[in-house]
VOGU-3710 file (C-alpha; in Angstrom, 3 decimals, decimal comma):
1> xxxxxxxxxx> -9,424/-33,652/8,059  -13,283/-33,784/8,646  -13,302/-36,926/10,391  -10,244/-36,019/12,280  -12,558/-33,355/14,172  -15,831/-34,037/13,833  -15,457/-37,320/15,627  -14,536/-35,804/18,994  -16,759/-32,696/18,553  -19,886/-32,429/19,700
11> xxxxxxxxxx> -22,349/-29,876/18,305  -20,855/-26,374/19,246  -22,879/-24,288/17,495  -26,606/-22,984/18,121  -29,259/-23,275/15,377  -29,492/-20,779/13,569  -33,657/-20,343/13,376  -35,102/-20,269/10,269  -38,755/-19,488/9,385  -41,318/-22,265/11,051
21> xxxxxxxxxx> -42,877/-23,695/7,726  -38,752/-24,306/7,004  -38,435/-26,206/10,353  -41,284/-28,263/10,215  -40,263/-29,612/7,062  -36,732/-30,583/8,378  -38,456/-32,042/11,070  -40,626/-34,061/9,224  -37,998/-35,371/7,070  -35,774/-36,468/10,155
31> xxxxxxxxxx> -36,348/-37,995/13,908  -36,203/-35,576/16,846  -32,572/-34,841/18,135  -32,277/-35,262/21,819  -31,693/-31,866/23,915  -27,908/-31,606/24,497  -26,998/-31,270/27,921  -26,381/-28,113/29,529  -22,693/-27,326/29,545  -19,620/-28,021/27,896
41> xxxxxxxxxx> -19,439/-32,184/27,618  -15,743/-33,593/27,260  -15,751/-35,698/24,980  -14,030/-39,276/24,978  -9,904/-39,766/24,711  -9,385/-36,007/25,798  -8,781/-33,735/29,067  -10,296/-30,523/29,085  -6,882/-28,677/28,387  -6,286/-30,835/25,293
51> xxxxxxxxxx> -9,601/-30,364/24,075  -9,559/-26,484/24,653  -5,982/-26,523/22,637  -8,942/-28,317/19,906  -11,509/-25,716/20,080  -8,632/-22,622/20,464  -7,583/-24,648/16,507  -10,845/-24,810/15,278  -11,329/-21,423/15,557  -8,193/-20,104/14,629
61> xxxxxxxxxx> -9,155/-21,975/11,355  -12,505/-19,981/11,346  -10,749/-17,134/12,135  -8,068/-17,234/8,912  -11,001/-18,726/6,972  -13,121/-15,343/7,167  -10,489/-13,590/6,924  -9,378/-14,495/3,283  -13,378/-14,338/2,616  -13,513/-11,019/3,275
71> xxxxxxxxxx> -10,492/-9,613/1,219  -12,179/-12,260/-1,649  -15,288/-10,237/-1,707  -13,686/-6,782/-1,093  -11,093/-7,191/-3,399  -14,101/-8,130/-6,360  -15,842/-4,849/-5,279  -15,362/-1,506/-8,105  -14,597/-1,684/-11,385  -15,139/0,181/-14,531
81> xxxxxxxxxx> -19,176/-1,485/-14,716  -19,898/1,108/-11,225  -21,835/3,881/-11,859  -20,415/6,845/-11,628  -23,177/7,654/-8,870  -21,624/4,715/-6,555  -18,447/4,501/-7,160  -17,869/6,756/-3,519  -20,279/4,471/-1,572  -18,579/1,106/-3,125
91> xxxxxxxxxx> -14,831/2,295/-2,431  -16,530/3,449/1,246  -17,979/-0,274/1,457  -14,359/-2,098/0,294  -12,387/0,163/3,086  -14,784/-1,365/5,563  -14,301/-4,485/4,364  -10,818/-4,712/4,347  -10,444/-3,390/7,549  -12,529/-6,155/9,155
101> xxxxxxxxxx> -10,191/-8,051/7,196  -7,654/-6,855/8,868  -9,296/-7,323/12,368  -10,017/-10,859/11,439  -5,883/-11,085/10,986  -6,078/-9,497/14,390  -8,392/-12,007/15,637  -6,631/-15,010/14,542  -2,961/-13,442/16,028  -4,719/-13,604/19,218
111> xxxxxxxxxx> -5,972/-16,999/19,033  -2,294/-17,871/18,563  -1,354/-16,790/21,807  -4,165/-18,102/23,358  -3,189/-21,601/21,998  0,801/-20,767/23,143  0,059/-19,575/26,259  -1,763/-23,010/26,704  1,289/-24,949/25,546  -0,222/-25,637/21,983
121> xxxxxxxxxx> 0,810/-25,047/18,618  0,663/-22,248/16,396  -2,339/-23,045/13,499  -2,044/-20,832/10,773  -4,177/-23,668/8,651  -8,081/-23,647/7,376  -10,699/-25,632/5,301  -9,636/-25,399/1,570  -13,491/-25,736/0,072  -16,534/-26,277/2,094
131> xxxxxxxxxx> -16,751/-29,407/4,816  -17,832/-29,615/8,025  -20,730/-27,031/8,508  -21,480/-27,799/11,833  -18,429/-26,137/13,040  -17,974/-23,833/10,272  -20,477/-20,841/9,789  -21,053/-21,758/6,505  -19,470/-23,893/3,563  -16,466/-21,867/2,631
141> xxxxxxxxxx> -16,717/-20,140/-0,574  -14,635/-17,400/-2,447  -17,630/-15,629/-4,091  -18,080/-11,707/-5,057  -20,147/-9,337/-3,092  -23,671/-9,636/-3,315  -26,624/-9,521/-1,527  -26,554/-13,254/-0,076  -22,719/-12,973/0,409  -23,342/-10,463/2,854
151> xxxxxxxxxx> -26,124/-11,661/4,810  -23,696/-14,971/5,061  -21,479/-12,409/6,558  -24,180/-10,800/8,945  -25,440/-14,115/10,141  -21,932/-15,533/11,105  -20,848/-12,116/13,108  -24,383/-12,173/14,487  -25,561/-11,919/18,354  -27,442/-15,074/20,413
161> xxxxxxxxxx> -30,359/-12,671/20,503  -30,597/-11,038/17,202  -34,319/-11,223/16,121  -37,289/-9,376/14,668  -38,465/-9,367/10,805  -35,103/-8,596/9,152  -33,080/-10,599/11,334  -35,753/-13,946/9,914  -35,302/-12,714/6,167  -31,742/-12,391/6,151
171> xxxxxxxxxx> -31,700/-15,513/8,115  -33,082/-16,857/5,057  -31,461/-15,626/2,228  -28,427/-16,926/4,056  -29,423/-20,433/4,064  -30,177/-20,445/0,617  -32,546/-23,460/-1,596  -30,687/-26,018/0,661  -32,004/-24,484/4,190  -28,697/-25,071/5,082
181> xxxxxxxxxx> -28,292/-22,148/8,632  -25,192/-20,471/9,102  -23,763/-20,995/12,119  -22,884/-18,273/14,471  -18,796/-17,787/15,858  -19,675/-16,380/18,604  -21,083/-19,773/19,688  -17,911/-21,351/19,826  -16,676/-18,572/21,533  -18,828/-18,811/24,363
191> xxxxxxxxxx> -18,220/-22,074/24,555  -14,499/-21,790/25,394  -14,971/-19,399/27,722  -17,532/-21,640/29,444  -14,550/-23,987/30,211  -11,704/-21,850/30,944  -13,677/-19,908/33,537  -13,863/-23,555/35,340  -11,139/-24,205/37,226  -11,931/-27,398/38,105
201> xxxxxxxxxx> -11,188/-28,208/34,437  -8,820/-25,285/33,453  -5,681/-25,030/36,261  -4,554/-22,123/36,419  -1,268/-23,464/36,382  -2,640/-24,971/32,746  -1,448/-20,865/31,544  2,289/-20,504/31,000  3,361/-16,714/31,575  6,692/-17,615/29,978
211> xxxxxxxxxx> 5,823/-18,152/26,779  4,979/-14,194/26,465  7,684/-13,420/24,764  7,102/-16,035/21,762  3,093/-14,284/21,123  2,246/-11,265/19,378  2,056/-8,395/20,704  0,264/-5,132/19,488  3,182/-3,168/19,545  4,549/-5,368/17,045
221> xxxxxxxxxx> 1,645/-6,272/14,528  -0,392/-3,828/15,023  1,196/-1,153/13,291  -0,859/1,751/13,867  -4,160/0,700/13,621  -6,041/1,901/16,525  -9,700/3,308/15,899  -9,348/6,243/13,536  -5,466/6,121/13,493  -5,135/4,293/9,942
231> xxxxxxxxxx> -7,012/2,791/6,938  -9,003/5,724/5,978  -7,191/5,056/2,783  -10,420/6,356/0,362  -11,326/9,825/2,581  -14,736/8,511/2,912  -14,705/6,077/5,426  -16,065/7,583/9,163  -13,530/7,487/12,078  -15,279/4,999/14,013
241> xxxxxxxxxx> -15,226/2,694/10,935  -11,841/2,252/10,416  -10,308/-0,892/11,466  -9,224/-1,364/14,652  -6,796/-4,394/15,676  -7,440/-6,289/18,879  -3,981/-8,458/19,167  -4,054/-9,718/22,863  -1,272/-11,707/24,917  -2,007/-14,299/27,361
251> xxxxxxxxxx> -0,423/-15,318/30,225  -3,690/-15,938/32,831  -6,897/-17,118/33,127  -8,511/-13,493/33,529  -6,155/-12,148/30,145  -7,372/-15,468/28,155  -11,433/-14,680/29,146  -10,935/-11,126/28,292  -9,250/-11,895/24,791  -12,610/-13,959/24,100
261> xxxxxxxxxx> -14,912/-11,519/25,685  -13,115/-8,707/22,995  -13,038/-10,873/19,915  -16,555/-11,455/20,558  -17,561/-7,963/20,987  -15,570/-6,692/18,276  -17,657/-9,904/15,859  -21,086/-9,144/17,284  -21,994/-6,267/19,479  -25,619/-5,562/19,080
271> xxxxxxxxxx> -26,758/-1,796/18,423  -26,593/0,828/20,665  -30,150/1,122/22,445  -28,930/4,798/22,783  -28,330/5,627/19,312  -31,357/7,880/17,517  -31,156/5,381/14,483  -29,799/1,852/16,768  -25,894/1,960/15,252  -23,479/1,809/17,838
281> xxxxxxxxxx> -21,144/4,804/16,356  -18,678/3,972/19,443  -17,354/0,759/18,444  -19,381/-0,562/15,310  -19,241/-4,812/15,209  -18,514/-6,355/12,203  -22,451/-7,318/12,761  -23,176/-3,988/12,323  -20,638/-2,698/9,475  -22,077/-5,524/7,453
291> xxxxxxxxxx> -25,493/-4,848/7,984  -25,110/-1,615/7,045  -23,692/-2,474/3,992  -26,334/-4,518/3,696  -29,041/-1,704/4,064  -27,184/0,267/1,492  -27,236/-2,200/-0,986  -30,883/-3,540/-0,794  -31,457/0,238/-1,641  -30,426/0,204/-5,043
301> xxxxxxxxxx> -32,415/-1,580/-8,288  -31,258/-5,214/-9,296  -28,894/-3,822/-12,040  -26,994/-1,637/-9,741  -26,880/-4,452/-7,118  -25,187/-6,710/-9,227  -22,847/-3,762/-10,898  -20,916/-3,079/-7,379  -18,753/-6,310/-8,140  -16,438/-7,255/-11,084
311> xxxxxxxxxx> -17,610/-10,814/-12,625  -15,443/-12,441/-10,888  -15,213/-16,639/-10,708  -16,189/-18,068/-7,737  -13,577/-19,842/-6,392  -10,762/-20,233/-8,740  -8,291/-22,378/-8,945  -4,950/-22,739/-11,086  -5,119/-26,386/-12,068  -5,833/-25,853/-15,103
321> xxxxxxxxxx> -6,098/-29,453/-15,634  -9,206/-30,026/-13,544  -11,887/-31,701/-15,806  -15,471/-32,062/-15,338  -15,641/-35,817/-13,607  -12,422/-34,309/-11,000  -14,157/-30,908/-10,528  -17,435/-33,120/-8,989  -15,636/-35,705/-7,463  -13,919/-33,144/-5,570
331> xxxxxxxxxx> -17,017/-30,927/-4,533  -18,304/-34,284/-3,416  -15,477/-34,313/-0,942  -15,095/-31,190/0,209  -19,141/-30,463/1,004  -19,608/-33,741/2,277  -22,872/-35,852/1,942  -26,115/-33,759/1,500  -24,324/-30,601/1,227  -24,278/-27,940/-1,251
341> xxxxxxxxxx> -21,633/-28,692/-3,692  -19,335/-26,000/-4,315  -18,828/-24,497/-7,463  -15,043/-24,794/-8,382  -13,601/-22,685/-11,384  -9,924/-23,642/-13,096  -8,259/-20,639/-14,498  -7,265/-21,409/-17,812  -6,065/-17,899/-19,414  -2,246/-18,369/-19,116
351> xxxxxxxxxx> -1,709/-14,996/-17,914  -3,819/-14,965/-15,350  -2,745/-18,654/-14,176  0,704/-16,915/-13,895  -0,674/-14,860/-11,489  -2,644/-17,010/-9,642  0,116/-19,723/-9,204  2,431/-16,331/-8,000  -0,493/-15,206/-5,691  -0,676/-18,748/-4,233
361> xxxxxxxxxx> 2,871/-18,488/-3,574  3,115/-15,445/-1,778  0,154/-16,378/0,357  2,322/-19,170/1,044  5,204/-17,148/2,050  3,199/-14,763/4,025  1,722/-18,225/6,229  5,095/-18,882/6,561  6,513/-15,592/8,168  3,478/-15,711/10,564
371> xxxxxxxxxx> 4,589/-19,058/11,859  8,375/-18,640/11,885  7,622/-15,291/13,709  6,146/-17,411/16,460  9,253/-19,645/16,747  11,591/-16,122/17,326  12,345/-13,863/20,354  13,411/-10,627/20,738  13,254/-7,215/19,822  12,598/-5,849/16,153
381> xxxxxxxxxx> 16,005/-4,670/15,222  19,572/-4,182/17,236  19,583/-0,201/16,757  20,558/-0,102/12,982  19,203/-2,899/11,563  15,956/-5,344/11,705  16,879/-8,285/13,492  16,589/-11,913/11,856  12,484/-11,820/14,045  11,715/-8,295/12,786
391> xxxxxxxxxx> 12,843/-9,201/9,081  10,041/-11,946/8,926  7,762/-9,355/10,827  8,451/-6,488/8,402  8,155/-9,006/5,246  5,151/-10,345/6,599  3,280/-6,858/6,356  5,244/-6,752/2,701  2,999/-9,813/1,811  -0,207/-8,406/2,895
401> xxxxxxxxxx> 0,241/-5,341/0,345  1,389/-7,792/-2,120  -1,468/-10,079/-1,809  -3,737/-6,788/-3,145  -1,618/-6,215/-5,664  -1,568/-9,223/-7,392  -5,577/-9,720/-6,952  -5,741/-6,510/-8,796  -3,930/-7,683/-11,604  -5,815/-11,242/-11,730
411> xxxxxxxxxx> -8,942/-9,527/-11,755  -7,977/-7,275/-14,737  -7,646/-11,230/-16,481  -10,174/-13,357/-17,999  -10,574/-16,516/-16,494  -10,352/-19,049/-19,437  -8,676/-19,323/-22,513  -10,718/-18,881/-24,935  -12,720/-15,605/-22,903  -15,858/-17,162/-23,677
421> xxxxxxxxxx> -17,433/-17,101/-19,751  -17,296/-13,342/-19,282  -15,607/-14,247/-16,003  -12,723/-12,557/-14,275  -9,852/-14,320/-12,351  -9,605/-13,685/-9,199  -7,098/-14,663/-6,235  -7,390/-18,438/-5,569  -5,988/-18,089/-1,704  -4,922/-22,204/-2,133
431> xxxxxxxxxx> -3,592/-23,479/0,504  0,035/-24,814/0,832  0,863/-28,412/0,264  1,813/-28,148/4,210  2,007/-25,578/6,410  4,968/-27,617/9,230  8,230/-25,370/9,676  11,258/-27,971/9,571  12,962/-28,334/12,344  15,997/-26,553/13,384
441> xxxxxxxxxx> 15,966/-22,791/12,721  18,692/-23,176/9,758  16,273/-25,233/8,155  13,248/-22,955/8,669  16,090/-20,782/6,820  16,592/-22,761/4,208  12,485/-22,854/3,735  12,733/-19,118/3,750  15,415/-19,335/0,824  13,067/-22,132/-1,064
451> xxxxxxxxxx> 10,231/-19,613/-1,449  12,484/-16,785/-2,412  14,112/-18,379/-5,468  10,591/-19,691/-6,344  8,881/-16,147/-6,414  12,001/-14,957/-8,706  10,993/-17,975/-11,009  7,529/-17,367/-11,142  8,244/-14,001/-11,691  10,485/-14,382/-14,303
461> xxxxxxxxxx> 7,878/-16,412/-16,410  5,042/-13,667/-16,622  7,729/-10,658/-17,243  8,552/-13,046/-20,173  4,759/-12,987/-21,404  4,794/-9,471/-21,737  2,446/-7,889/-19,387  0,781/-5,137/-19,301  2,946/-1,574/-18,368  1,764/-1,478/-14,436
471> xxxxxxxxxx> 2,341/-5,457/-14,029  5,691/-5,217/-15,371  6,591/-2,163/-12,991  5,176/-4,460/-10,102  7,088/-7,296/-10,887  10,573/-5,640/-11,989  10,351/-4,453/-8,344  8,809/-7,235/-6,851  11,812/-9,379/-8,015  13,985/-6,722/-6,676
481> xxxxxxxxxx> 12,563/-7,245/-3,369  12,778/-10,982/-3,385  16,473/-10,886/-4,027  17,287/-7,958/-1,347  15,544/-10,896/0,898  17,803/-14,019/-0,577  21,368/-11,561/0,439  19,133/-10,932/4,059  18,801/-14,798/4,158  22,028/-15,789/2,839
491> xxxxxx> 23,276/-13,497/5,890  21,410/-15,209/8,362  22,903/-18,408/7,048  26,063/-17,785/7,304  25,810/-16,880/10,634  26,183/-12,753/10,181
//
């Protein structure tokens, strides 16, 4: 996948600047780069539409990437290690989290249209484990909160002209030993708009109005979530904190530049130069609701830093099989040469690889409502009934509560066997073996029906291990869901 892209991309993203004793040693260690020329460049064996359709992907993979991130981290936040004296501010920090989260879901809907409006595809994929850092903001990682988590977060949602002392040290701890600069979205961002504002490359003609009623639209994904409406789930989190979903269809040139303009506002609006203490309390960035965080955490002593999260594995996996000499080879691959190699962590508590294998699975099926959704027209339901589109819509939001769920229960699990790294599972988001809907819609059907009867399976084998009280409650119903879905399927099937 990394050569398929970074062989036609040229560098999209600005350097991130680190302190000047940190550049002068990069520089003496490798020949001057020559200035890249002003503008977008096109590079060889595309036209500009084709290569937009590439940029629109590559950042609706950056898009889904943060997104599952974010839930990582806010999902490892709490436990019964907080302090009493906290535990408000850290469930106040994990609503905020999750609800950029769930703009990020917003953000990547949106994206979607923008590539179907342009006659693309849908791409609901993203990079498994960490390659190709010059288009990504940094390596990706599933990694607990902590101090250098966030400022990864801060630096990626960050303005062009964010500077001064605490910009430079955060800067810093983001790179990390390696130097390594995360790269800002809001580059790539800019650079799309730079070429669909040309006409001379963009047609307007290039925009196809009729595909409107194949995108998402607010009304239908958005379910409530306007600033303040929703999400104030803990009683603590401030009006204009709560999430606020930006889902935007496409059908011109002026509707596609103001979809990028919002995403990129929403990502990295600098402070208001208004406000008594520079927080925009209007319409806080993600910049800003993680630098707060940020500032609230550097507050507290070392211990209580590092009690906010549950000891949780970075990125886990469920093959249980991985050994050491696979485990390198395959950080090796992923990071590429001269990267940071990831670290990669096999649950091995049965258990919890129940879980993780049932989480994978339902992040599976939630990918694949998304996409089907796409392929579907019409309204939600006929007057007394969802329709066959507002089924997958309706069990798509199903997922996303589901998805919580089971990373509760994983990260009430040890990771390994024999309990003897102190580590926690946690959800493995692993991708899919393939994300391609079959074609024909009875076969996208009969992929619907595949999942189904594997969930009951999967379920079926950790009700048999005897879980604990509240994961046998979930799953009883879980597995009543799933086969309320298989009749809803076999329905559709048979043509009722």
């Amino acid at each position: 996948m990394r050569t398929r892209i970074s062989r036609h991309l040229e560098s999209v993203f600005a350097e991130v600047a680190l302190p000047a004793e940190a550049l002068e040693a990069r520089a003496a260690a490798a020949p001057e780069a020559p200035a890249p020329p002003p503008g977008p460049v096109l590079p060889p064996e595309f036209n500009w539409r084709d290569y937009t359709i590439m940029l629109l992907r590559v950042a609706a993979e950056i898009e889904h990437s943060l997104m599952v991130q974010y839930l990582f981290a806010a999902y490892s936040l709490g436990g019964s290690q907080v302090p009493e004296r906290l535990r408000e501010d850290v469930r106040r920090w994990q609503e905020v989290i999750l609800g950029i989260a769930k703009e990020e879901m917003g953000h990547l809907l949106t994206v979607q249209n923008l590539l179907v409006a342009l006659g693309g595809s849908v791409n609901l994929g993203r990079e498994d484990y960490p390659w190709g850092t010059d288009f990504y903001p940094f390596p990706f990682t599933l990694r607990r909160l902590t101090r250098k988590s966030l400022a990864r977060y801060i630096c990626a949602e960050s303005p062009l002209d964010w500077t001064g002392e605490e910009a430079e040290r955060i800067k810093l701890l983001a790179a990390g030993e390696q130097e390594v600069p995360v790269n800002r979205v809001g580059a790539l961002y800019e650079r799309l708009s730079d070429i669909l504002r040309d006409r001379n490359r963009i047609p307007e003609t290039a925009f196809q109005a009729s595909t409107l009623p194949y995108q998402a639209s607010w009304d239908e994904w958005g379910r409530g979530y306007r600033r303040g409406e929703r999400a104030r789930d803990s009683g603590n989190v401030p009006e204009t904190l709560s999430p606020d979903l930006l889902i935007l269809r496409v059908v011109s040139r002026d509707s596609a530049l103001r979809a990028l303009r919002n995403i990129g506002e929403q990502g990295e609006a600098l402070p208001a130069a208004d406000s008594p203490d520079g927080e925009d309390r209007r319409d806080p960035s993600h910049f800003n609701r993680f630098l707060t965080i940020f500032r609230e955490l550097e507050q507290l002593d070392r211990p209580d830093q590092e009690a906010v999260a549950r000891p949780v594995a970075e990125n886990p996996r469920t093959d249980h099989r991985l050994n050491e000499e696979t485990m390198a080879l395959t950080s090796v691959l992923a990071a590429g040469p001269g990267q940071p190699q990831p670290e990669v962590n096999p649950i091995t508590d049965p258990e919890a690889a129940g879980w993780g294998h049932l989480f994978n699975l339902r992040y599976r099926m939630l990918l694949t409502d998304l996409a089907h959704a796409f392929r579907l027209v019409g309204p939600l339901d006929n007057g007394a009934a969802p329709t066959a589109r507002g089924s997958l819509i309706h069990r798509a939001f199903g997922e996303m509560y589901n998805l919580r769920a089971i990373a509760g229960a994983l990260l009430r699990l040890p990771l390994d066997r024999e309990r003897s790294s102190g580590l926690l599972a946690g959800p493995p988001f692993e991708m899919p073996y393939a994300l391609d809907l079959p074609a024909g819609d009875r076969n996208r059907w009969l992929l619907q029906r595949d999942l189904t009867e594997a969930s009951v399976k999967a379920v079926d084998t950790l009700l048999s291990a005897a879980p604990a009280a509240e994961g046998e409650a979930y799953l009883r119903a879980l597995r009543e869901a799933d086969m309320q879905a298989r009749e809803s399927i076999d329905r559709i099937l048979a043509g009722d």
